[in-house]
C-alpha positions, -999 to 999 in steps of 0.1 A, spaced: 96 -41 -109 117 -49 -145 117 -84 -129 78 -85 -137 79 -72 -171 107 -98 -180 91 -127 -167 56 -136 -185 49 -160 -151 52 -129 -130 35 -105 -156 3 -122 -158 5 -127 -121 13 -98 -105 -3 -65 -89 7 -32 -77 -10 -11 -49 2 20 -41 -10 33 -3 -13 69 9 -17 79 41 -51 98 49 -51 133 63 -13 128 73 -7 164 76 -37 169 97 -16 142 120 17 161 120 -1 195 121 -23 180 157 4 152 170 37 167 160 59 152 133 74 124 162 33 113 160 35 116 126 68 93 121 56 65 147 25 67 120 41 54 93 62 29 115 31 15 127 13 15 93 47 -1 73 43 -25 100 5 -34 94 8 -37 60 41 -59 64 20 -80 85 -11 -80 62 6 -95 31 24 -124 24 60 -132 31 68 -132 -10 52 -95 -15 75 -68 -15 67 -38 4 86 0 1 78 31 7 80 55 -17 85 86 4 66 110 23 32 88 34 32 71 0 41 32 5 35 5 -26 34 -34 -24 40 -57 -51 22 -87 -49 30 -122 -68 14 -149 -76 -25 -134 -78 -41 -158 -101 -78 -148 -91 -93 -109 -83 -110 -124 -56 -73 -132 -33 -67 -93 -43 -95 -83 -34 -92 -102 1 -54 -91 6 -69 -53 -3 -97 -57 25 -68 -68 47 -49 -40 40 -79 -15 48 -86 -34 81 -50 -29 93 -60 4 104 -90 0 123 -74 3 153 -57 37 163 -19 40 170 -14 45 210 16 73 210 22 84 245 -12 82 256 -31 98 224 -47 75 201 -41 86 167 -66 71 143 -53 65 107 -63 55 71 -55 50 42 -64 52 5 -51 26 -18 -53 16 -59 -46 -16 -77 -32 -22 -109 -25 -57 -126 8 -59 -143 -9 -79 -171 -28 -49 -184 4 -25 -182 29 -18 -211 54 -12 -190 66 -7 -151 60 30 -164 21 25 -171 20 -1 -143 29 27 -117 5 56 -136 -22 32 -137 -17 23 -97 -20 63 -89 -48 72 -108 -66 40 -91 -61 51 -54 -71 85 -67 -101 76 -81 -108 53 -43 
């Protein structure tokens, strides 16, 4: 993420959503934590699918994932890559014969109005907080 903050192509450019994982304890708690763990497989894999080949997804731990996306030069293509994100989860995970139904919250920051990766990250939590 220094990468951003060092490169004013990528700074004025970039975003950062962080993703958490809606009611995962009610999940684990109901499914079991197997359920629980092909959950997030399934979701790192929907969000993996729902962004572009340049973004750069991790998770952070627990059922807290972020993506960094470059090369946003308009609100509307985030906005449309954040409706694609949402969408990835319509449809529920099939473990064993259960469908689990999932969601997630998520928040966006743009690296442009951060200071540094610091603020970028605080400012990308209190968003999907306030979603």
């Amino acid at each position: 993420m220094l990468n951003i903050f060092k490169n004013n192509q990528f700074r004025h450019n970039s975003a950062l959503i962080f993703i958490d994982n809606n009611k995962f304890k009610a999940i684990n708690d109901h499914y079991g934590h197997l359920a629980g763990d092909a959950v997030l497989r399934e979701m790192a894999n929907r969000l993996m699918q729902s962004v572009r080949q340049e973004d750069f997804i991790s998770r952070l731990g627990g059922d807290e994932f972020a993506i960094i996306l470059h090369t946003i030069h308009h609100s509307d293509h985030l906005q449309t890559i954040a409706e694609g994100l949402l969408a990835s989860c319509d449809e529920p995970l099939d473990f064993n014969g259960q469908l689990i139904h999932f969601s997630f919250s998520l928040g966006i920051a743009f690296s442009q109005f951060a200071d540094n990766p610091d603020d970028l990250v605080m400012q990308a939590d209190q968003a999907m907080y306030k979603a």
